[in-house]
C-alpha positions in Angstrom: 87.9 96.1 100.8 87.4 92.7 102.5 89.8 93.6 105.4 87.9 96.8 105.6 84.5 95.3 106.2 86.5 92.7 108.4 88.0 95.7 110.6 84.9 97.6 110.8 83.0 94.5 111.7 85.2 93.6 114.7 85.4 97.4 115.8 81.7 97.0 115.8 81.5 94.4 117.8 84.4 95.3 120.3 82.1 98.3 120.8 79.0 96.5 121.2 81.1 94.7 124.0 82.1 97.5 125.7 78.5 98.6 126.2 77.1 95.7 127.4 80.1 95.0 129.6 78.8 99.1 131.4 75.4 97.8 130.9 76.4 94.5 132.9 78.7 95.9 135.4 76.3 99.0 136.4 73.3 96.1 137.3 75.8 94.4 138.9 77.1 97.3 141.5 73.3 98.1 141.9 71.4 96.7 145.0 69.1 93.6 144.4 65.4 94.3 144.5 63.5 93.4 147.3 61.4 90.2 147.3 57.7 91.4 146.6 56.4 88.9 149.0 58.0 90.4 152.2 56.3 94.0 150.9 53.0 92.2 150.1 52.6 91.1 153.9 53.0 94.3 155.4 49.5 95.0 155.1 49.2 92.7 158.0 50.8 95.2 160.6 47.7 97.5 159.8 44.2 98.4 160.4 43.0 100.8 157.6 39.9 101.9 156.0 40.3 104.1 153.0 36.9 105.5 151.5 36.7 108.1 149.2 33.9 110.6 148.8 32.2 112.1 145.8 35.5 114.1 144.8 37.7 111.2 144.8 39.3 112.5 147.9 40.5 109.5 150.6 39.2 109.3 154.1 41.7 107.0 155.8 40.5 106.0 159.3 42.4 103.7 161.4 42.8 103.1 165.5 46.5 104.5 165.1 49.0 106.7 163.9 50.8 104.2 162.0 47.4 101.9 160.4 46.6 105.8 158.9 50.1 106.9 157.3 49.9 103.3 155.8 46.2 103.8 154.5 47.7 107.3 153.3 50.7 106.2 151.5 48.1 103.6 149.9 45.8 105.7 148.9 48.1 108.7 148.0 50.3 105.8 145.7 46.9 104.9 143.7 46.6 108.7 142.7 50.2 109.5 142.0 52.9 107.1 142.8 54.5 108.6 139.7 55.4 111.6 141.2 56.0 110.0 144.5 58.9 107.3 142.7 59.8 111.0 141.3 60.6 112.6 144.6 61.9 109.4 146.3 64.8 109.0 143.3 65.6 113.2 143.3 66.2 113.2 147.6 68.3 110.2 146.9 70.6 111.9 144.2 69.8 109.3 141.9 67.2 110.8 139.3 69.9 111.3 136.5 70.3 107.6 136.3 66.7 107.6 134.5 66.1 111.1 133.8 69.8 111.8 131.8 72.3 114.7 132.2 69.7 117.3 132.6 69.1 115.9 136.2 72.9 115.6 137.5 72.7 119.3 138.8 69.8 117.6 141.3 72.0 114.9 141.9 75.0 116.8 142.7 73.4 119.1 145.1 71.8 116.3 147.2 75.6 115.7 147.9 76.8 118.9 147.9 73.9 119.4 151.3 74.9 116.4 153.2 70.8 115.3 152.8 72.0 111.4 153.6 75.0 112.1 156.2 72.0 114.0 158.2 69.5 111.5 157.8 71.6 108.6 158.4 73.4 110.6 161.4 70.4 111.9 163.2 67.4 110.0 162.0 67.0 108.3 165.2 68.8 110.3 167.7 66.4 113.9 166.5 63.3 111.4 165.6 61.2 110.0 168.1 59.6 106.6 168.5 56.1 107.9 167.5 57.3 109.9 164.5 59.4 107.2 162.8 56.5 104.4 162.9 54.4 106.6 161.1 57.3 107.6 158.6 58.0 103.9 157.7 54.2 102.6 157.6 53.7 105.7 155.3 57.0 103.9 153.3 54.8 100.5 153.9 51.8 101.6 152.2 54.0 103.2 149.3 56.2 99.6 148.6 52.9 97.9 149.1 51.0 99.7 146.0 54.8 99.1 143.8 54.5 95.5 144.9 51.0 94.9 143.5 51.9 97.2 140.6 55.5 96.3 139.4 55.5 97.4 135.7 55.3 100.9 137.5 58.7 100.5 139.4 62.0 102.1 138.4 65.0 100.0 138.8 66.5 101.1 142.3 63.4 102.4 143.8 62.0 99.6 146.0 62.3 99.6 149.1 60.8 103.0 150.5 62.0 104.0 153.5 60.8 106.5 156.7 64.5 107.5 155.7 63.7 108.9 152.1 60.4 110.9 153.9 62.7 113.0 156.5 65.3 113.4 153.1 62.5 114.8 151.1 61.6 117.7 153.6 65.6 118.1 154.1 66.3 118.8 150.4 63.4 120.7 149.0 62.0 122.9 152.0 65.3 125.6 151.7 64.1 125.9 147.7 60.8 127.8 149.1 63.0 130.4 150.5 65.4 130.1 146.9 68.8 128.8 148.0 68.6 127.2 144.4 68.6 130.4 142.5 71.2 131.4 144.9 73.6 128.8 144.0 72.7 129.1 140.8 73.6 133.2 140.5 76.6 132.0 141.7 78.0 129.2 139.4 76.6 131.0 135.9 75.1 134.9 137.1 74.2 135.6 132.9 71.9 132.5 133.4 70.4 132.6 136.7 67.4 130.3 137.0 66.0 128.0 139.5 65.1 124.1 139.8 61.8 123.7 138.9 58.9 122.4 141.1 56.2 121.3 138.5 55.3 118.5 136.0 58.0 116.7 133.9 60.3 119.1 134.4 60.5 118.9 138.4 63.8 119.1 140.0 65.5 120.7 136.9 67.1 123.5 136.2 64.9 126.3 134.9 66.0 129.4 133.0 63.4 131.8 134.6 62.9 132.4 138.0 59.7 130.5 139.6 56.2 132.8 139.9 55.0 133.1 143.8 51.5 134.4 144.9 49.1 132.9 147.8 46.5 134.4 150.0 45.7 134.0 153.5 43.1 135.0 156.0 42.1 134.7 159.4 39.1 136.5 160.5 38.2 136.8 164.7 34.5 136.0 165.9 34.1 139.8 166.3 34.2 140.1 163.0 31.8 137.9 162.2 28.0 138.2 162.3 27.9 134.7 163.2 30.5 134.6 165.5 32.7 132.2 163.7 36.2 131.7 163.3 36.9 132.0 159.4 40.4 130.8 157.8 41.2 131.3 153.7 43.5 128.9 152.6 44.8 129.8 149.3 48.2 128.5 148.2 48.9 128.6 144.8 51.1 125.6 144.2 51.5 124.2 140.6 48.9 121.5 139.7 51.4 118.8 139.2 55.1 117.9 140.6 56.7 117.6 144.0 54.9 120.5 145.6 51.7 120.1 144.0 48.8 119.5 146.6 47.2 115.7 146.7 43.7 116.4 149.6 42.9 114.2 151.7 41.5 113.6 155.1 42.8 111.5 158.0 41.7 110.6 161.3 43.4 108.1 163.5 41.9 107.4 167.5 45.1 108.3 168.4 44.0 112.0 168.2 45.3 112.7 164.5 42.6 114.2 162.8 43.4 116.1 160.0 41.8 117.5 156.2 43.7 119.7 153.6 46.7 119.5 151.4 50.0 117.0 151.3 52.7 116.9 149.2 54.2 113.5 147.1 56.4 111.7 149.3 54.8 112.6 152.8 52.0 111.5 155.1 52.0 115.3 157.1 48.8 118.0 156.5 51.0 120.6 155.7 48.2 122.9 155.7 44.4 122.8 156.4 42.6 122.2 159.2 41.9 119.5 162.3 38.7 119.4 164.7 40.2 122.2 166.9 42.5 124.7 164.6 43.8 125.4 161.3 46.8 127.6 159.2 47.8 128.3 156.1 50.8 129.0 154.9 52.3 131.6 152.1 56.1 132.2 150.8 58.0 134.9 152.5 60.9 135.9 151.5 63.7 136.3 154.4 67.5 136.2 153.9 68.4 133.0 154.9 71.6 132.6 152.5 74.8 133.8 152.8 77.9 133.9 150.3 81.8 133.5 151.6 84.6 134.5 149.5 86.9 132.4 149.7 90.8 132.5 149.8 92.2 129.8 148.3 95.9 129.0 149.4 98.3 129.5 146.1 100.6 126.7 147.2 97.5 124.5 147.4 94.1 124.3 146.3 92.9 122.0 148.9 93.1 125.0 151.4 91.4 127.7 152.4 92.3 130.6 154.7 90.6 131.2 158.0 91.3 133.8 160.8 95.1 133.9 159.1 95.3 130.1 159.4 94.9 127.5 156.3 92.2 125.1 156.9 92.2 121.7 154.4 88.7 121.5 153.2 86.6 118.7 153.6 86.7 116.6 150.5 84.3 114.0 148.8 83.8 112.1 146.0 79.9 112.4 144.1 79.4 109.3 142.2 76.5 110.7 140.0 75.0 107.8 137.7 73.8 109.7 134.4 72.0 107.5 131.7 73.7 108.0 128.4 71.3 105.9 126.2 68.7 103.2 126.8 70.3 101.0 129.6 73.2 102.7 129.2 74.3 104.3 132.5 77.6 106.2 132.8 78.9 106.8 136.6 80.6 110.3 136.7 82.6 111.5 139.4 82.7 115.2 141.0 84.3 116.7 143.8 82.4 117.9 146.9 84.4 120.3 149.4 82.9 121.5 152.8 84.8 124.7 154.8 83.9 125.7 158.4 81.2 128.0 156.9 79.5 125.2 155.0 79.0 123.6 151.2 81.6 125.3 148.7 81.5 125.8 145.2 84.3 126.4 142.9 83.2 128.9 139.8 85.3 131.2 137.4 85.0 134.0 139.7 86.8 132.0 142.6 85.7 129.7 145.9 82.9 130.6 147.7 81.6 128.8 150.5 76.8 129.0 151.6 75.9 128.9 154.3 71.5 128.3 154.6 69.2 128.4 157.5 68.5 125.0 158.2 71.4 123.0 157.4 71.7 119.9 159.2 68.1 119.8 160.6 65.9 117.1 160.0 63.1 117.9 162.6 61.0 119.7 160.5 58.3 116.1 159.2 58.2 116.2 163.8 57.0 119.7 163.9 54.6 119.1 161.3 53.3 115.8 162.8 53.1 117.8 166.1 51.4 120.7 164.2 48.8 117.9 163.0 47.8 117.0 166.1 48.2 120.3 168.2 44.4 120.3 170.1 45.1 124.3 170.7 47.0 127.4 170.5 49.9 126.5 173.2 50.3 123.0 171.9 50.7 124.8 168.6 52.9 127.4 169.6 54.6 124.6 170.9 55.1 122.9 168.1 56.3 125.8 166.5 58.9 126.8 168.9 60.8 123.6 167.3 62.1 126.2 164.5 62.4 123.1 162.2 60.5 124.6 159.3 62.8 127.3 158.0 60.8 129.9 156.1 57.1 130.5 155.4 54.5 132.9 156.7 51.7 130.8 158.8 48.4 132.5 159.4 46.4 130.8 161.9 43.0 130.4 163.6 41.0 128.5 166.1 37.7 127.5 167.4 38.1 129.4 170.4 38.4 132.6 168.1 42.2 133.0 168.0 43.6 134.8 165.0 47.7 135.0 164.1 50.2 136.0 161.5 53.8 134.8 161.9 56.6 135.9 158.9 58.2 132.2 160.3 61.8 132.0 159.3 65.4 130.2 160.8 66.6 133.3 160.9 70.5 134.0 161.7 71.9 135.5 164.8 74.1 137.6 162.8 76.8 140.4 163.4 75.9 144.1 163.7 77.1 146.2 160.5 78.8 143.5 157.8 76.3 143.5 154.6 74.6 140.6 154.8 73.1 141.2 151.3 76.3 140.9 150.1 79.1 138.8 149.5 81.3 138.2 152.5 84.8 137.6 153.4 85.9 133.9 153.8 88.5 134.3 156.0 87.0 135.7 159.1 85.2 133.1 161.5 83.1 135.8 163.4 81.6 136.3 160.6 80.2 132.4 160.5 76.7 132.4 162.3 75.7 129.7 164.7 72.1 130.2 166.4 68.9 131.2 165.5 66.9 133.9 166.5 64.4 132.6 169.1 61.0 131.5 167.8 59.2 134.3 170.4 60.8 137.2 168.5 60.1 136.4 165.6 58.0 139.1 163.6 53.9 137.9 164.6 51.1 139.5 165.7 48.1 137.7 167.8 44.5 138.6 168.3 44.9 142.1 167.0 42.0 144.8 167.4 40.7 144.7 164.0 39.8 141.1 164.0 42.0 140.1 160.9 45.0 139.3 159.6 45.7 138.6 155.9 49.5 137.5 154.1 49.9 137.9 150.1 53.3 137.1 150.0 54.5 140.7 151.7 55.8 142.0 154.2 55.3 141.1 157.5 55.0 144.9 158.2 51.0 145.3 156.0 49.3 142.3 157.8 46.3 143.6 159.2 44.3 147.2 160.3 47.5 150.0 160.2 46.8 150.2 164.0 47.8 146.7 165.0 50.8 146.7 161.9 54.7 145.6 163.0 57.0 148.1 162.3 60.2 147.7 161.0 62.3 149.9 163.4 61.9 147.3 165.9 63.2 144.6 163.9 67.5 144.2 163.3 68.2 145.0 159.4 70.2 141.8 159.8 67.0 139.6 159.5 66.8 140.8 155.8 63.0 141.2 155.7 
């Protein structure tokens, strides 16, 4: 019996060894934190006032750009940085690490999208000057409140970066038009599901699909008794998470001037108003996803066919930390493939290969800023023409009375007569899309004779008086509206 205890005691303690060797060697691989004092003096760079009014809701004021995305990131940190550390550790792939299993499907399809291969490849060369000075002092102000409140940090998190901004829009906006319950139809079609966008249980799978409904409304001067211009903003995002909207109001002498709703993790409006126009946006629902069959070579699986030739897929390796228990974090390892047609993901029904308006685009935080500060409806239009934003219905208006309704969408130049709705062949390379359709013929209507226009989530075909309506016949059925 002695032995026994003796055996189990040293089995104990061999295991006990083991875990804090992982414990030890997972700290170790792990960047060093930053030193707080090179964080604290940022503040120095900028010129901020932040005061709030009787709602609690900041006014940041500064002489440019940059002093108000630092005030903002301030500010917006002292309401939620929870949710902010939230969003920063989910773009990066690394939420599992604190959050456990449950967030390694997040994790795995930061990777399987490229997010950090187009931010790190194009963050600079797509980005200008202007735009990535306010991205990083809005990542000043963020690591500035984490400085002065360190028992709120995760491990990992500091420093914030203009980098993780640009990855947050590059990750999340293709969920509003539901490439995640497309993938996930495709790995496990009995479950279904989508990630989730609210409270604890953001950026994990949920079983049921995710509930949609907004209102907008722009009403013309004729309309009016007053002869105002009148805009309904009505989103209906949930009250807490990733997408839920934090107000606030910013106004920089460098002409951005700006009130109405942001999301964690970014310094843009993303819709409200400035001193000369205003939008709102809804969900629409365009097809923006399509599903390859592919045919995998018998003699090897690191092939795939393509116009009667076999292609070698690109191949990766995921290193997804997962915490097991406690401190306890495990690094698991799954392969990412990429074929000419885009991501691929192997399931019991076969290899099929997405590919997702706006892959590889990381303009869309410049066409917001742009939007931001747009003084009227050609700079706005402008701004829109980018085509970085790849879904949403905008309705707009003005304070020179002009109304408009756009069903906005990347939408794909695609082939006459295949069924896009459906699953396509893998093997034929006219069938992989490579434009857009151009911003100007997209479905909109401007300044129509009844004097309103109004979006519930529908069609872009019942959007104001029947007179002024779209209709579909003048549309390709390849757009999938």
């Amino acid at each position: 019996m002695r032995y026994v205890k003796i055996g189990a005691l040293a089995l104990a303690l061999i295991l006990l060894g083991t875990v804090v060797s992982l414990i030890v060697s997972d700290r170790l691989g792990q960047p060093a934190p930053p030193d707080p004092a090179s964080l604290i003096a940022k503040p120095r760079q900028y010129r901020v006032r932040i005061e709030r009014d009787t709602f609690g809701v900041p006014h940041i004021v500064g002489p440019r750009d940059a002093d108000v995305a630092f005030g903002m990131g301030f500010a917006h940190s002292e309401d939620d940085f929870a949710t902010i550390q939230q969003v920063a550790l989910a773009v990066r792939g690394q939420l599992a690490a604190t959050d456990g299993t449950q967030a390694a499907v997040t994790d795995y399809l930061v990777r399987l999208f490229r997010v950090w291969e187009t931010v790190n490849a194009k963050y600079e060369s797509d980005l200008p000057l202007d735009l990535r000075q306010v991205l990083e002092a809005y990542a000043d102000g963020v690591n500035y409140y984490a400085a002065l409140h360190p028992s709120q940090v995760m491990r990992g998190l500091l420093p914030l970066t203009g980098k993780d901004v640009v990855a947050g829009f590059v990750f999340k906006l293709p969920f509003f038009y539901g490439l995640d319950e497309e993938l996930l139809k495709l790995t496990s079609p009995e479950r279904g599901g989508a990630i989730s966008n609210s409270g604890k249980n953001a950026f994990l799978r949920t079983g049921e699909p995710l509930p949609v409904g907004s209102n907008a409304v722009a009403v013309a001067p004729s309309r009016a008794a007053d002869g105002a211009t009148r805009l309904l903003v009505n989103s209906h995002q949930p009250y807490t998470g990733p997408v839920s909207w934090y107000e606030a109001v910013l106004d920089s002498g460098q002409g951005w001037h700006v009130a109405g709703g942001f999301f964690p993790g970014s310094p843009f409006m993303l819709h409200g108003h400035n001193q000369h126009l205003g939008w709102a946006n809804t969900v629409n629902g365009p097809d923006l996803v399509d599903i390859y069959k592919l045919v995998i070579n018998p003699a090897n699986p690191n092939q795939y066919r393509l116009d009667g030739q076999w292609r070698d897929f690109q191949r990766s390796d995921a290193k997804i930390r997962v915490k097991i228990w406690g401190p306890l974090v495990w690094t698991a390892h799954r392969e990412v493939l990429y074929a000419e047609q885009g991501p691929v993901m192997k399931t019991a029904r076969g290899a099929f290969a997405i590919r997702y308006a706006g892959m590889g685009e990381v303009r869309a935080p410049l066409q917001y800023f742009r939007l931001n500060k747009a003084a009227n409806l050609e700079e706005w239009r402008a701004a829109m023409r980018l085509q970085a934003i790849p879904s949403l219905n905008y309705v707009y208006a003005d304070e020179r009375g002009n109304i408009g309704y756009i069903y906005n969408g990347s939408f794909p130049v695609r082939k006459e007569g295949p069924d896009w709705q459906g699953t396509l062949p893998g093997d034929r390379s006219d069938l992989i899309w490579r434009s857009y359709l151009p911003f100007d013929k997209e479905p909109q209507i401007w300044n129509p004779p009844s004097g309103f226009v109004f979006n519930s989530n529908n069609t872009p075909f019942h959007a104001t008086a029947p007179a002024g309506d779209l209709k579909p016949e003048d549309f390709s059925p390849t757009l999938g509206i």
